[in-house]
C-alpha positions as a Python dict, from the first residue, in 0.01 Angstrom:
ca = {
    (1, 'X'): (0, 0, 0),
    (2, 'X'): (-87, 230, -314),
    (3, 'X'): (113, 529, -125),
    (4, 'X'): (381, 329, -108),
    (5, 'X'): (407, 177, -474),
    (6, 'X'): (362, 570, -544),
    (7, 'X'): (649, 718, -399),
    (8, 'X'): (861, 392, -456),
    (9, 'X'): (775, 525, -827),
    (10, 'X'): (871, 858, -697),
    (11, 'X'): (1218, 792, -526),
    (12, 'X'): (1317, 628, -868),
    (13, 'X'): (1244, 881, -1051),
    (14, 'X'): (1423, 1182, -866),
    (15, 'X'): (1764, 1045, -1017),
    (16, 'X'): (1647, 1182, -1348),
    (17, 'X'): (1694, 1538, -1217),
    (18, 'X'): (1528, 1829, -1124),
    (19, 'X'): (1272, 1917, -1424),
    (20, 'X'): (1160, 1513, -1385),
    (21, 'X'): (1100, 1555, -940),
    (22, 'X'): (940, 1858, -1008),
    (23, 'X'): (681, 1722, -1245),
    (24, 'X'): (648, 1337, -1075),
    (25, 'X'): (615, 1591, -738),
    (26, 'X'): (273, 1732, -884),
    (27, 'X'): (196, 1398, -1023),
    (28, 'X'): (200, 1194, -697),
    (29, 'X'): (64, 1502, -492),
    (30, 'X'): (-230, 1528, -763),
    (31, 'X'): (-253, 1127, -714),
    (32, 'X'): (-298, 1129, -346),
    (33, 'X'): (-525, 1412, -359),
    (34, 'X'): (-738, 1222, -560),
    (35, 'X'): (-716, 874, -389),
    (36, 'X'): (-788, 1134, -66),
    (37, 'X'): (-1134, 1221, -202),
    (38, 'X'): (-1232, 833, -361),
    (39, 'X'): (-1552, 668, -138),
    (40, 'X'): (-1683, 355, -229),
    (41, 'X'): (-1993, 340, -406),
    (42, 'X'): (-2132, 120, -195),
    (43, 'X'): (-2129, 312, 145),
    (44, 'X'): (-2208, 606, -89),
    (45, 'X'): (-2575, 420, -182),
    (46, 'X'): (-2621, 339, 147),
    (47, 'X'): (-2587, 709, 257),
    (48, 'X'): (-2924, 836, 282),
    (49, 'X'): (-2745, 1178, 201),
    (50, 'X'): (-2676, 1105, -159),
    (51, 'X'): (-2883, 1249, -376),
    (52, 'X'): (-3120, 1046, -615),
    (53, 'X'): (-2911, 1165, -932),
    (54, 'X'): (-2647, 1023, -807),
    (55, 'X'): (-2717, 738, -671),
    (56, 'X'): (-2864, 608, -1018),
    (57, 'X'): (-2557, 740, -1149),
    (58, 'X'): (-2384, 516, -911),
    (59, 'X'): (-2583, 178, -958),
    (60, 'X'): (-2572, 194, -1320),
    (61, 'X'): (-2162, 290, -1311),
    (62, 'X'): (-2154, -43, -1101),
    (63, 'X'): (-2343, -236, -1384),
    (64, 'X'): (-2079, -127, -1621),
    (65, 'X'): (-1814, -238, -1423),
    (66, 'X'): (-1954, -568, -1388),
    (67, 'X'): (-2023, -590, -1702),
    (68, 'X'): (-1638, -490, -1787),
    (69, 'X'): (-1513, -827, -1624),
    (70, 'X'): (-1804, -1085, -1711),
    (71, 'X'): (-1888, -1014, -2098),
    (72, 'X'): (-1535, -819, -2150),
    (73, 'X'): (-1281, -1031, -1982),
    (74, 'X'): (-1150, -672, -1837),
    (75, 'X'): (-968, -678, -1451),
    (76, 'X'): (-1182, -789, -1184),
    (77, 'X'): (-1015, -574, -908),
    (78, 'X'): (-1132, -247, -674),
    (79, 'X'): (-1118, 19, -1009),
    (80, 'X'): (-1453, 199, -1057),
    (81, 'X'): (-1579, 83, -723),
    (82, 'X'): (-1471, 398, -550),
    (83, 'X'): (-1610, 795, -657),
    (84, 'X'): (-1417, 1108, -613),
    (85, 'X'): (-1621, 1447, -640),
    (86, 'X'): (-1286, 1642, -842),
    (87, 'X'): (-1528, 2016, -839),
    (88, 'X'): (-1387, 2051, -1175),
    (89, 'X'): (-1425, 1947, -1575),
    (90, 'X'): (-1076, 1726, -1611),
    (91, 'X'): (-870, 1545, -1377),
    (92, 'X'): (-598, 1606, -1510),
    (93, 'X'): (-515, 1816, -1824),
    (94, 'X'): (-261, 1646, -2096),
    (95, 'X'): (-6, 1831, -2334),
    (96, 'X'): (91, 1756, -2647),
    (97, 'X'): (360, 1909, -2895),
    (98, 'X'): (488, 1865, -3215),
    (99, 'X'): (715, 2068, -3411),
    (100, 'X'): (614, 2288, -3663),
    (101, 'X'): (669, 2099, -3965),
    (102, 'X'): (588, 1807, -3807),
    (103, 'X'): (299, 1552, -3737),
    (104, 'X'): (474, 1305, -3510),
    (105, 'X'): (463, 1417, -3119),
    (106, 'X'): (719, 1453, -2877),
    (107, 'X'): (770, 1175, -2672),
    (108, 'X'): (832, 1203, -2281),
    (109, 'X'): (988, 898, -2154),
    (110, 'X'): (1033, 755, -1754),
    (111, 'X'): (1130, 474, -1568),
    (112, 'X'): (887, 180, -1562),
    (113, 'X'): (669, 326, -1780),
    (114, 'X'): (820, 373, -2132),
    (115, 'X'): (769, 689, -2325),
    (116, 'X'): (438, 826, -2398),
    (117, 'X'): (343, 1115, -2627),
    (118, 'X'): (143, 1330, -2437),
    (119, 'X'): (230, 1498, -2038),
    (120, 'X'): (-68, 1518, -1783),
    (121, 'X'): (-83, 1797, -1529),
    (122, 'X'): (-301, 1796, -1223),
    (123, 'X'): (-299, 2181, -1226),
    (124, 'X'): (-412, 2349, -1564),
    (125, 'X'): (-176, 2639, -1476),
    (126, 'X'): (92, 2383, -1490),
    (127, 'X'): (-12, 2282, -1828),
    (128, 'X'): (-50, 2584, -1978),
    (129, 'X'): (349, 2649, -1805),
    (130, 'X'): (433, 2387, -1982),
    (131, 'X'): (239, 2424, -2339),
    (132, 'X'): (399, 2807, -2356),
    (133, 'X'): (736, 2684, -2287),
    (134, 'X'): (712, 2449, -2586),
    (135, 'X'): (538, 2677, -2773),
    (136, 'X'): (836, 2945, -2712),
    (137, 'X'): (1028, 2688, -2909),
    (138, 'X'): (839, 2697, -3173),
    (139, 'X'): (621, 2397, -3139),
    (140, 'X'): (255, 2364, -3198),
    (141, 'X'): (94, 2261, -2815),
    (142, 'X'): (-243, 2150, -2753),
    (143, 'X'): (-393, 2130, -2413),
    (144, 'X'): (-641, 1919, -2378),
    (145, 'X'): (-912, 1769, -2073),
    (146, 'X'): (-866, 1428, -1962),
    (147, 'X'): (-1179, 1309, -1739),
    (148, 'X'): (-1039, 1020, -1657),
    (149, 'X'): (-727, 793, -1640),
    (150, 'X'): (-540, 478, -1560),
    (151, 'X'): (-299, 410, -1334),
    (152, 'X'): (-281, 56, -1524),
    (153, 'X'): (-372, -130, -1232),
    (154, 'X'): (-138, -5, -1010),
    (155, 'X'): (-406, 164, -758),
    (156, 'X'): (-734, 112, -753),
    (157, 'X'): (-874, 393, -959),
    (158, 'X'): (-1178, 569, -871),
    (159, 'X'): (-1477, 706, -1093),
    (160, 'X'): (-1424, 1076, -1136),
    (161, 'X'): (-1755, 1316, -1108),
    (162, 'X'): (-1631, 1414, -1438),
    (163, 'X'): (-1767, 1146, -1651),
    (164, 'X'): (-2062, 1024, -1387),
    (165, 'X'): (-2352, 1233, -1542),
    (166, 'X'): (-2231, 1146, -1917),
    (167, 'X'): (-2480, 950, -2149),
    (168, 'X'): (-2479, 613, -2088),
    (169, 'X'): (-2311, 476, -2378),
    (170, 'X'): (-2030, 749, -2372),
    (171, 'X'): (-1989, 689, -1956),
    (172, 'X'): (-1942, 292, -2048),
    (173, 'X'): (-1672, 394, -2305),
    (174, 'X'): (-1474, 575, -2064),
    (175, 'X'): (-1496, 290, -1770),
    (176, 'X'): (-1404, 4, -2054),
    (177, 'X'): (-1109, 207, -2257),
    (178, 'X'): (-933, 267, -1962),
    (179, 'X'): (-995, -58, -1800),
    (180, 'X'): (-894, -201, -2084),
    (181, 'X'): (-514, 0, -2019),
    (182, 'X'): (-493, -244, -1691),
    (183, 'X'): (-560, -544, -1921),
    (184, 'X'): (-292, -468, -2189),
    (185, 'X'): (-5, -210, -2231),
    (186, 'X'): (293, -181, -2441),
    (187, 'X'): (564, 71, -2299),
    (188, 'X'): (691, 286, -2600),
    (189, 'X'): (355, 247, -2826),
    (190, 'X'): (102, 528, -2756),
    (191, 'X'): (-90, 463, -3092),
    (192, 'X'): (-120, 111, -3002),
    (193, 'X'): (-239, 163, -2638),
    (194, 'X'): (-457, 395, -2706),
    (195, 'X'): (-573, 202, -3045),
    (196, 'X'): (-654, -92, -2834),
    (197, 'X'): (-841, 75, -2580),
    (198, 'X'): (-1088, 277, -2822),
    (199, 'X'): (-1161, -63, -2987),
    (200, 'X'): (-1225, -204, -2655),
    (201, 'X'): (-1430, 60, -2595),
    (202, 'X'): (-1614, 74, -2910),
    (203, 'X'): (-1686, -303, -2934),
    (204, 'X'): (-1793, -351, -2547),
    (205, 'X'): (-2085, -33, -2591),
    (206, 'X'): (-2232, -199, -2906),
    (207, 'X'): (-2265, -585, -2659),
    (208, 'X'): (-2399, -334, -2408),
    (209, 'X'): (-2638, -143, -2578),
    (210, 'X'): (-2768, -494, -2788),
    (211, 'X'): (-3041, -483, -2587),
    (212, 'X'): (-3175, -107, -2586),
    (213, 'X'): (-3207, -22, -2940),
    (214, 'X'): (-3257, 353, -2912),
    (215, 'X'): (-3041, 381, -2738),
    (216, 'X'): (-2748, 165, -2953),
    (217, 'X'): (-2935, 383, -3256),
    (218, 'X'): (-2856, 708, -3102),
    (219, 'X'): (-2505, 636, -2991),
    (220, 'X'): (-2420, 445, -3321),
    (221, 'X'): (-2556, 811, -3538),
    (222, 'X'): (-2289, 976, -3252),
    (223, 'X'): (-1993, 764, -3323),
    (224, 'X'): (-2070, 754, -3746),
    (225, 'X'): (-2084, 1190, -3683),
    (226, 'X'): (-1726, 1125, -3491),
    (227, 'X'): (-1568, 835, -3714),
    (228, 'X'): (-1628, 1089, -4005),
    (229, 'X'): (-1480, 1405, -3820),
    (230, 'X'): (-1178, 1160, -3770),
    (231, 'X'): (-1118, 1037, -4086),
    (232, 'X'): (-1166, 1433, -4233),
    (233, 'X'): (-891, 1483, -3954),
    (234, 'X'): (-664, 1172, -4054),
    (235, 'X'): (-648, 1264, -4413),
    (236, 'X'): (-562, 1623, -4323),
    (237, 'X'): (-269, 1488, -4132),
    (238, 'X'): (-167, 1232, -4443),
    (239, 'X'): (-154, 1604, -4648),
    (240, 'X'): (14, 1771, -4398),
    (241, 'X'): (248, 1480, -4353),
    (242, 'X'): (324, 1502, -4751),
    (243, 'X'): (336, 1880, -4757),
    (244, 'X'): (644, 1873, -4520),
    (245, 'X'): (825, 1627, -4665),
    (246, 'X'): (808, 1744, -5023),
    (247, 'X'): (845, 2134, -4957),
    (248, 'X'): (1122, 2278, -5057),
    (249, 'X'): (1213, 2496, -4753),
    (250, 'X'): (968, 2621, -4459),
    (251, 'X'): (857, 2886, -4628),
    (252, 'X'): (676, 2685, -4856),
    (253, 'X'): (605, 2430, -4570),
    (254, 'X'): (419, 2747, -4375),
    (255, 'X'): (213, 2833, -4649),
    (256, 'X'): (102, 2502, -4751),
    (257, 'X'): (12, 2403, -4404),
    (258, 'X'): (-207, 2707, -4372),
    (259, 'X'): (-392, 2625, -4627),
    (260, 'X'): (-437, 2278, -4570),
    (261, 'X'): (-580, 2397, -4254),
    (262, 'X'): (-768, 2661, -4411),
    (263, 'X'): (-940, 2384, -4586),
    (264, 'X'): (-970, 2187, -4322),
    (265, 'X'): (-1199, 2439, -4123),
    (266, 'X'): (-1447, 2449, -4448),
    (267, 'X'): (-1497, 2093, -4550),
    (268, 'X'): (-1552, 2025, -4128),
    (269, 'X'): (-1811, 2326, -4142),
    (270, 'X'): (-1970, 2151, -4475),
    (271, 'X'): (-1953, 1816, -4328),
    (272, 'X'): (-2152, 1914, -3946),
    (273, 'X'): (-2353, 2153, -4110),
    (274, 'X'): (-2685, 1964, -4100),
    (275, 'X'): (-2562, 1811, -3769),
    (276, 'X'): (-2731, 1851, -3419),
    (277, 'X'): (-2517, 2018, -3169),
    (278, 'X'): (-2292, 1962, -3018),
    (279, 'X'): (-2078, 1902, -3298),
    (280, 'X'): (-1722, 1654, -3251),
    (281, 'X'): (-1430, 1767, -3181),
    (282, 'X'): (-1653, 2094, -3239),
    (283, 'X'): (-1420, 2243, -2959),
    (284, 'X'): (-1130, 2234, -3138),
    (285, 'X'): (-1274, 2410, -3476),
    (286, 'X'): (-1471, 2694, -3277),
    (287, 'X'): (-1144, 2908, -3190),
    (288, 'X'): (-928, 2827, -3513),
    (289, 'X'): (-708, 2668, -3289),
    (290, 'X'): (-650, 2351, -3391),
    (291, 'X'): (-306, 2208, -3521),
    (292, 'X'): (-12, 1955, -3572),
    (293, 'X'): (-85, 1876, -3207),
    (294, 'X'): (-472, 1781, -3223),
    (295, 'X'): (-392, 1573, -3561),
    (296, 'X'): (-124, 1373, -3403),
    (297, 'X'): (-347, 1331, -3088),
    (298, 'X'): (-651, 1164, -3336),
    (299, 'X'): (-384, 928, -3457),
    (300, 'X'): (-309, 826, -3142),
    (301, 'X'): (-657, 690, -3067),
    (302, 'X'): (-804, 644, -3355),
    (303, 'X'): (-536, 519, -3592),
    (304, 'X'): (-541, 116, -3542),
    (305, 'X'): (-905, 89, -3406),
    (306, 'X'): (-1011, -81, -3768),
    (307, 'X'): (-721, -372, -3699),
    (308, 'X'): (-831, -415, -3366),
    (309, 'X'): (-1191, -430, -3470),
    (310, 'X'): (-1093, -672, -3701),
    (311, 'X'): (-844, -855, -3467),
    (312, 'X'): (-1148, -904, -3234),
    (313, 'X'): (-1359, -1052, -3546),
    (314, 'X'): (-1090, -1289, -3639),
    (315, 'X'): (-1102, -1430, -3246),
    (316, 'X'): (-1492, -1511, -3330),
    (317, 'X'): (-1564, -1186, -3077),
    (318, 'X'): (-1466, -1432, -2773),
    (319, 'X'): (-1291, -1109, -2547),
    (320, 'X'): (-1000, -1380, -2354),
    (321, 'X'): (-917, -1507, -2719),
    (322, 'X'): (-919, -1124, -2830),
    (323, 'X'): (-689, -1025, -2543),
    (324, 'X'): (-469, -1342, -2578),
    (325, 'X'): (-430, -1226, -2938),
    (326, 'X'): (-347, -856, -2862),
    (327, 'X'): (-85, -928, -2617),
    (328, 'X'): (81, -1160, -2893),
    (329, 'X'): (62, -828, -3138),
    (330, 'X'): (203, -668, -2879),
    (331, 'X'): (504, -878, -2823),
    (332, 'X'): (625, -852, -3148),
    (333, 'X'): (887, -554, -3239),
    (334, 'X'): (774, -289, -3339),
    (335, 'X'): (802, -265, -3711),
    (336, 'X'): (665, -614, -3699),
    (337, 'X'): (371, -504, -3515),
    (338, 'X'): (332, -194, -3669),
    (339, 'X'): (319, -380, -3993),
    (340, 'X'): (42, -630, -3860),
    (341, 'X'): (-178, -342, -3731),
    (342, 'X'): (-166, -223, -4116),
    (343, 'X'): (-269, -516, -4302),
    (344, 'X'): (-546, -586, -4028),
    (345, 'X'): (-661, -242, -4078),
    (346, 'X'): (-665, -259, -4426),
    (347, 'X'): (-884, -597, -4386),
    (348, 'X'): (-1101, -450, -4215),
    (349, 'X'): (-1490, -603, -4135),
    (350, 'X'): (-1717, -443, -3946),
    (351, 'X'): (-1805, -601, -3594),
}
């Protein structure tokens, strides 16, 4: 049945020509490879040939998905009950672009699914293809990891070895942002999606942790250490943003971006100075590689979480009112709801 909604997916998409059946090509192939390696955690337990490790690794992935539906109101259906050993660090690696000058991303769009600003690869040397190609027209591309994903209930997706040996708190993240993709999705709205699913995330560690303080203590010092790299990275794109649209020609524009960048780098060194390793988003600092791309990729996940925090505290923290109330957000068009998502995130409380 999944192979089947897959390449019914497929045949539509082959009338958008050949660039679009090349790519959905790798996509379904990459799919179906990785449905091909997907056991179920429960025969996997029962084999006396997995390994301790894992099998803890296992029961406590099944806690978390439990946990997902009853205290979450997340999809009770076959996700996260199957594992796939990848052999690798990402699933699937995504691209992003922007141009230049620029700090919103390009936006691919398809049939069924609405346009999204970011292009997942199964192959890295399909990514990086893809990232030089843009690059060669002067964009700025970032390629990044992606250890997991949602087919937004369509299949039954299965835990990836990727994320299985994660801390706790960080491995419950992952399994509740992208259930919470199969719960709600608006086609055309990365920053919501994505928004939505970081809250989701955010809010459903904190109920899980409630009872194992050091733990909740630990992960809470993790998240202030990343909430502070992303706000450092969100007010560099707000400069950025006003750079380009007050320069007077790109000259200028060049020179003032490299310097916002150039300060950037130093206040992130001054701010994780006294930090233990490793550092967030300490990747993307290390080479001097970071750009237009990684900014517009924070604001994609991070840029409505406060309104959705918020959202959630205005539905008394009751997860089916919470959803209910996301979905009517959602509904609305999109200057509407893009206006909403402000003036909850500006009235912010903290959960």
């Amino acid at each position: 049945m999944t192979a089947s909604r897959l390449w019914l997916l497929l045949a539509v998409l082959l009338l958008s020509g050949c660039e679009t059946l090349a790519y959905y090509s790798q996509s379904a192939g990459g799919h179906l490879r990785l449905m091909g390696q997907a056991q179920p955690i429960d025969e996997l337990l029962d084999n006396a040939d997995t390994s301790p490790a894992l099998a803890e690794r296992l029961r406590l992935s099944q806690q978390l998905r439990d946990f997902a539906t009853s205290h979450l109101a997340l999809p009770d259906n076959g996700s996260y009950r199957s594992y796939a050993d990848v052999g690798r660090r990402a699933v699937v690696w995504s691209v992003v672009a922007t141009p230049a000058y620029d700090l919103r991303p390009k936006r691919w769009c398809y049939p069924l699914l609405g346009c999204v600003s970011y292009r997942g690869y199964f192959d890295r040397a399909d990514a990086d293809a893809e990232a030089a190609r843009l690059q060669a027209e002067g964009m700025d591309v970032a390629v990044l990891p992606v250890p997991a994903y949602s087919t937004l209930g369509w299949f039954r997706d299965p835990l990836p070895s990727t994320v299985i040996h994660w801390p706790e708190p960080e491995l419950a993240g992952l399994m509740f942002h992208e259930l919470a993709h199969q719960r709600v999705y608006i086609a055309d709205d990365t920053a919501f999606n994505e928004s939505y699913a970081s809250a989701v995330a955010r809010l459903g560690i904190g109920l899980w942790l409630a009872d194992q303080p050091q733990l909740l203590t630990e992960w809470q010092a993790r998240e202030a250490r990343a909430m502070a790299v992303s706000r450092l990275l969100l007010a560099a794109r707000e400069q950025l943003t006003q750079a380009f649209a007050q320069a007077a020609d790109d000259g200028e524009r060049q020179r003032l971006k490299t310097a916002i960048y150039a300060r950037l780098a130093a206040d992130y060194r001054a701010l994780s100075a006294s930090w233990p390793a490793p550092h967030p988003y300490g990747h993307w600092f290390a080479a001097g590689g970071i750009n237009n791309a990684h900014l517009a990729q924070v604001a994609s996940y991070d840029q409505w979480v406060p309104g959705f925090e918020r959202l959630w505290a205005q539905q008394g923290g009751d997860p089916v009112a919470f959803h209910r109330a996301v979905e009517v957000l959602g509904a609305l068009p999109s200057t509407e709801r893009q206006l909403r998502l402000q003036a909850l995130s500006a009235d912010r409380v903290d959960p």
